[in-house]
C-alpha positions as CSV (number, residue, x, y, z in Angstrom):
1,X,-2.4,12.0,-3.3
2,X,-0.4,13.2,-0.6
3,X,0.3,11.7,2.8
4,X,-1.8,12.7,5.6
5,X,0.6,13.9,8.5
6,X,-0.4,12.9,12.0
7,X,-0.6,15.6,14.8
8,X,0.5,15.0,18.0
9,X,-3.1,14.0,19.4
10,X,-3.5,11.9,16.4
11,X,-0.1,10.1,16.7
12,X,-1.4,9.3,20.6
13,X,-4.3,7.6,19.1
14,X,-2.3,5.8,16.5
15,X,-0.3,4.6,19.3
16,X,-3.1,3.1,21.2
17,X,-4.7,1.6,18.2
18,X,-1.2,0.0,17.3
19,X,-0.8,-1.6,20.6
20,X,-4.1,-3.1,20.8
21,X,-3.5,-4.5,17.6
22,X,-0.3,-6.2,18.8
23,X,-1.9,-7.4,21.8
24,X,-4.4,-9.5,19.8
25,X,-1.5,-10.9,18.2
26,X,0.1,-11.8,21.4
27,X,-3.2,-13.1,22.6
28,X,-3.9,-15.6,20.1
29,X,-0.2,-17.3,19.7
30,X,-1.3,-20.2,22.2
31,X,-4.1,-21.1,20.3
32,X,-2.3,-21.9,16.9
33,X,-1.8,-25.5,17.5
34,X,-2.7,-28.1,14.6
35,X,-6.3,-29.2,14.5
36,X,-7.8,-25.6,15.3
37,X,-9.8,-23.9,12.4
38,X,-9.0,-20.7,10.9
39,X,-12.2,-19.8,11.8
40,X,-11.8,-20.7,15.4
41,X,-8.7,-18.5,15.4
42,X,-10.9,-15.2,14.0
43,X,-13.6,-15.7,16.6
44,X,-11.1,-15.9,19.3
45,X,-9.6,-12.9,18.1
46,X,-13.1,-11.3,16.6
47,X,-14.2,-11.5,21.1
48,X,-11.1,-10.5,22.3
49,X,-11.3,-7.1,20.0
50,X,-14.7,-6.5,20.3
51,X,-15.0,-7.5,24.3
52,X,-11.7,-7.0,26.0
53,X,-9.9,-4.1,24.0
54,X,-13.7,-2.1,23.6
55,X,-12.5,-1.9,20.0
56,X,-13.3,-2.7,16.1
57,X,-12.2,-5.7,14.1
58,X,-10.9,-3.3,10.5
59,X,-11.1,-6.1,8.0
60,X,-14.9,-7.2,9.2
61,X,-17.2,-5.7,6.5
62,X,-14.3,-3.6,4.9
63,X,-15.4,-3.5,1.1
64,X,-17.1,-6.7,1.9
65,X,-14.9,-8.3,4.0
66,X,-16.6,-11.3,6.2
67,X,-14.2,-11.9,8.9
68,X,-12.5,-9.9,11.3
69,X,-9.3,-11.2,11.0
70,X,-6.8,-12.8,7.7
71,X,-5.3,-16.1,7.7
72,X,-3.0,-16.8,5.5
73,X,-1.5,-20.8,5.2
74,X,1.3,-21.9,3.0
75,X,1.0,-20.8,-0.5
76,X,-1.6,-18.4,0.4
77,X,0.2,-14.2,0.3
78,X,-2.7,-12.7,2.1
79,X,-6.0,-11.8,2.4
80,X,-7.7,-15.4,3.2
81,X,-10.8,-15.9,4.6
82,X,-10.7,-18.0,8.2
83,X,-13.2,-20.8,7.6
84,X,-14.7,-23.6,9.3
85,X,-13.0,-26.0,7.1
86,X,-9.3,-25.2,7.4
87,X,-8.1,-26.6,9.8
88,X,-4.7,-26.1,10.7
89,X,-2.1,-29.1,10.2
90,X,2.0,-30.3,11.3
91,X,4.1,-28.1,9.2
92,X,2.0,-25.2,8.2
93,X,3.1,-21.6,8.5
94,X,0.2,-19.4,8.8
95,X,0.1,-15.7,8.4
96,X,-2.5,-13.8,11.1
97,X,-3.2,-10.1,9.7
98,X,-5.0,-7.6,12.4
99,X,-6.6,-4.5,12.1
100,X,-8.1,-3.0,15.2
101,X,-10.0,0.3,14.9
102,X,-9.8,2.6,18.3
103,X,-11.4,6.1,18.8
104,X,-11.7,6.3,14.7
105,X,-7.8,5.2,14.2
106,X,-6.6,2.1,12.8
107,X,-3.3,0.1,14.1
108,X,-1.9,-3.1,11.4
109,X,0.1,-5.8,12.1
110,X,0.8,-9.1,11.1
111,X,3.3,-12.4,12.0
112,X,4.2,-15.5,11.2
113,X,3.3,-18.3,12.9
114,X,4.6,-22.3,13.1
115,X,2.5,-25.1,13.4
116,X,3.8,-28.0,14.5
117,X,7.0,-28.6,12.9
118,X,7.5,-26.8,9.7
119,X,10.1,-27.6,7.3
120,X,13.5,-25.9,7.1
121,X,12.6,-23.9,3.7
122,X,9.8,-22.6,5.4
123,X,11.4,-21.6,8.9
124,X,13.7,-20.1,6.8
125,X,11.4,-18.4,4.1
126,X,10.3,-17.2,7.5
127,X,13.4,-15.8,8.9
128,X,14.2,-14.2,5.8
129,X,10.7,-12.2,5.3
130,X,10.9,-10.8,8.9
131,X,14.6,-10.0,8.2
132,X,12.9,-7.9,5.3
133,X,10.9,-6.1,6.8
134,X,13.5,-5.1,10.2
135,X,15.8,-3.8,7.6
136,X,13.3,-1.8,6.1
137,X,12.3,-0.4,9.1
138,X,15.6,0.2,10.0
139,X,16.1,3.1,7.1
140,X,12.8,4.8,7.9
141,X,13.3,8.5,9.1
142,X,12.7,12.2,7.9
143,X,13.9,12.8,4.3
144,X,14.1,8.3,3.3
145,X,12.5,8.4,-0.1
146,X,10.1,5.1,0.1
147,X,12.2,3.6,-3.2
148,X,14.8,2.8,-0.4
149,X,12.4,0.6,1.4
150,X,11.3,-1.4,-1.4
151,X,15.1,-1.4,-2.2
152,X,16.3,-3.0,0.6
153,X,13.7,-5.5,0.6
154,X,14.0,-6.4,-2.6
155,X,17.9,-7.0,-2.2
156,X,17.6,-9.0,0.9
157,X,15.0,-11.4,-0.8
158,X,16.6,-12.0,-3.7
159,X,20.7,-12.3,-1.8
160,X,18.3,-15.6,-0.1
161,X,17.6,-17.2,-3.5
162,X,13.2,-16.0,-2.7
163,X,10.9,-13.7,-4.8
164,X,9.1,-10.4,-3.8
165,X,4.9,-10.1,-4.4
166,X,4.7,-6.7,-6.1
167,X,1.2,-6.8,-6.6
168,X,0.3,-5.7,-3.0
169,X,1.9,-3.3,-1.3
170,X,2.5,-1.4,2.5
171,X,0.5,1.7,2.8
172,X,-0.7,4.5,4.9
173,X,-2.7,4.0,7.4
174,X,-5.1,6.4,10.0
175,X,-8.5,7.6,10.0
176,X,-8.5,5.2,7.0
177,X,-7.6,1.5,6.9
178,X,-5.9,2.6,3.2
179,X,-4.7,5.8,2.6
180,X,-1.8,7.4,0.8
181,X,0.9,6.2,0.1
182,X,1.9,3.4,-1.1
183,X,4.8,1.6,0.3
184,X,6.3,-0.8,-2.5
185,X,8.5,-3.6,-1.7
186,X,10.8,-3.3,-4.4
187,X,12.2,-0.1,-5.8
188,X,15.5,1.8,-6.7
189,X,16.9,3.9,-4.1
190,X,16.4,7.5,-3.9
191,X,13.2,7.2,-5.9
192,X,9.7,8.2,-4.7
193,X,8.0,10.4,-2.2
194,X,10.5,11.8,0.7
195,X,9.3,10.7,4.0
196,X,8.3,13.1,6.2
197,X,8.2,13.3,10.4
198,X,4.5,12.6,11.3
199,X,3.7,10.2,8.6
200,X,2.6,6.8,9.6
201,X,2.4,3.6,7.0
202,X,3.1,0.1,6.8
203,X,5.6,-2.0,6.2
204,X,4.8,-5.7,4.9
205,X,7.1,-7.9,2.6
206,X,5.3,-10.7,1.0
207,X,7.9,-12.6,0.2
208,X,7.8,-16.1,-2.4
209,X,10.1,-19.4,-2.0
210,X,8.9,-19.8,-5.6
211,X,8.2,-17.6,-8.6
212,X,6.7,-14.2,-7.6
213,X,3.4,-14.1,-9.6
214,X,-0.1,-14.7,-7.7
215,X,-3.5,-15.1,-8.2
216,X,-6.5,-14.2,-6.5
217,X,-9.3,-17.0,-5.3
218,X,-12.9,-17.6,-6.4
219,X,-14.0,-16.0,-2.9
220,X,-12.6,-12.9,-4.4
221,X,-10.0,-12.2,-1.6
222,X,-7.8,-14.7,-1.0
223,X,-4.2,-14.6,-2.9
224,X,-2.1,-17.5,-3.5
225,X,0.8,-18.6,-5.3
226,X,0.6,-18.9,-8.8
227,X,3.3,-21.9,-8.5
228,X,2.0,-22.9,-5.2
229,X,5.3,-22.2,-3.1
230,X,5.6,-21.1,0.0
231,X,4.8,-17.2,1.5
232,X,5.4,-15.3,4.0
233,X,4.4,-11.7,5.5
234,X,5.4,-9.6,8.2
235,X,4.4,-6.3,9.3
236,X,3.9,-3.5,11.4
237,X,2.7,0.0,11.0
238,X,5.7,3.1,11.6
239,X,5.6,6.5,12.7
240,X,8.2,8.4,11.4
241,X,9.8,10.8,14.3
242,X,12.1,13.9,13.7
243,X,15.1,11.8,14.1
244,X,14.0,7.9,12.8
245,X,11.0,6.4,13.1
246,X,8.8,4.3,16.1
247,X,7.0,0.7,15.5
248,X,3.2,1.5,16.8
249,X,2.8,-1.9,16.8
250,X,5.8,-3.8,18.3
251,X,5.5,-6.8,20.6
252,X,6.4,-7.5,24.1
253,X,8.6,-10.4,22.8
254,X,10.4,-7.7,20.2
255,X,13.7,-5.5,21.2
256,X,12.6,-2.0,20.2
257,X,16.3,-1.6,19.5
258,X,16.3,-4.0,16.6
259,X,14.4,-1.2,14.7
260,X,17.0,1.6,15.5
């Protein structure tokens, strides 16, 4: 399947839909504090999408989704459920994934966050992850085949003694929440599909402090750690531009630079 390339009224939309995504991330940051719920945390963010940004919470409902936001704590890679009963504790790190949906396109983003104190494995597992990912971003422009993104990442990872999850992967993102293609975070350089100005995907390292196998929950979404070490994700969703590429979903406390 190829990759849909944007045009320029589409890439305008992308753009809005990736800074309102980012906003929500900036939004909730104060509230992740020890003792909140996960669940709190996704209707925060669920009323600030729906009522402040006039937009649409992706995840809710999407193949059966039932929140509007993922939270992801310690062990678990991605995808968890925000419920009533986890409750955020000293020395968590906590993943929050957002998709917001505006005028039929969809901006993707997600950060680490500390709670409390975490320990220094986990700052660090944190640090390296987001490290990942700026690299990564760093290659994207015209003519980048995507095996030099998973490259990078995978080199990076495993020069810091961690693991890369390589059963979930970046992709393309626009009309659709998925489409093609698929952005793997390992690879061999100058293997895969040639980037190509006007595409737009993500870019989002799971990265282990443990062994890199998972598992996936009884709920049916949330992945975890088969070893139960530590994981961590960043991303953001990239445009690539005739001569590099533009973070859609970058953060008033990010240097745009760091991506050039």
């Amino acid at each position: 399947m190829m990759a849909n390339i944007k045009s320029t009224s589409e890439i305008e939309k992308m753009k809005i839909s990736g800074n309102l995504a980012s906003r929500v991330l900036e939004m909730i940051a104060g509230y992740v504090k020890p003792g909140i719920s996960t669940n709190e945390l996704d209707e925060i963010c669920h009323n600030y999408i729906i009522n402040d940004l006039k937009a649409i919470p992706s995840p809710l409902n999407y193949r059966g989704f039932p929140k509007s936001i993922c939270t992801s704590i310690n062990h678990q890679v991605c995808h968890g459920i925000p419920s009533k009963e986890k409750t955020l504790k000293n020395g968590d790190i906590v993943n929050i994934d957002i998709t917001v949906c505006k005028n039929e396109f969809h901006g993707d983003t997600s950060k680490m966050f500390f709670v409390g104190k975490p320990s220094i494995l986990a700052k660090r597992l944190c640090q390296v992850t987001r490290e990942c990912m700026v690299k990564a971003i760093k290659l994207v422009k015209p003519g980048l085949h995507v095996g030099d993104i998973g490259a990078v990442i995978q080199e990076h990872a495993y020069k810091n003694n961690f693991t890369v999850v390589k059963d979930y992967c970046g992709h393309g993102i626009g009309k659709n929440f998925h489409e093609a293609p698929q952005i793997l975070h390992y690879g061999i350089r100058n293997t895969g599909i040639i980037l190509k100005e006007g595409m737009t995907f993500t870019i989002e390292p799971m990265i282990n402090s443990g062994k890199e196998e998972t598992k996936v929950l009884n709920d049916g979404w949330t992945v975890v750690t088969r070893d139960r070490s530590l994981s961590a994700q960043y991303e953001h969703t990239i445009l690539v531009t005739k001569d590099g590429n533009e973070v859609l979903t970058i953060r008033k406390e990010e240097d745009p630079f760091e991506f050039k």
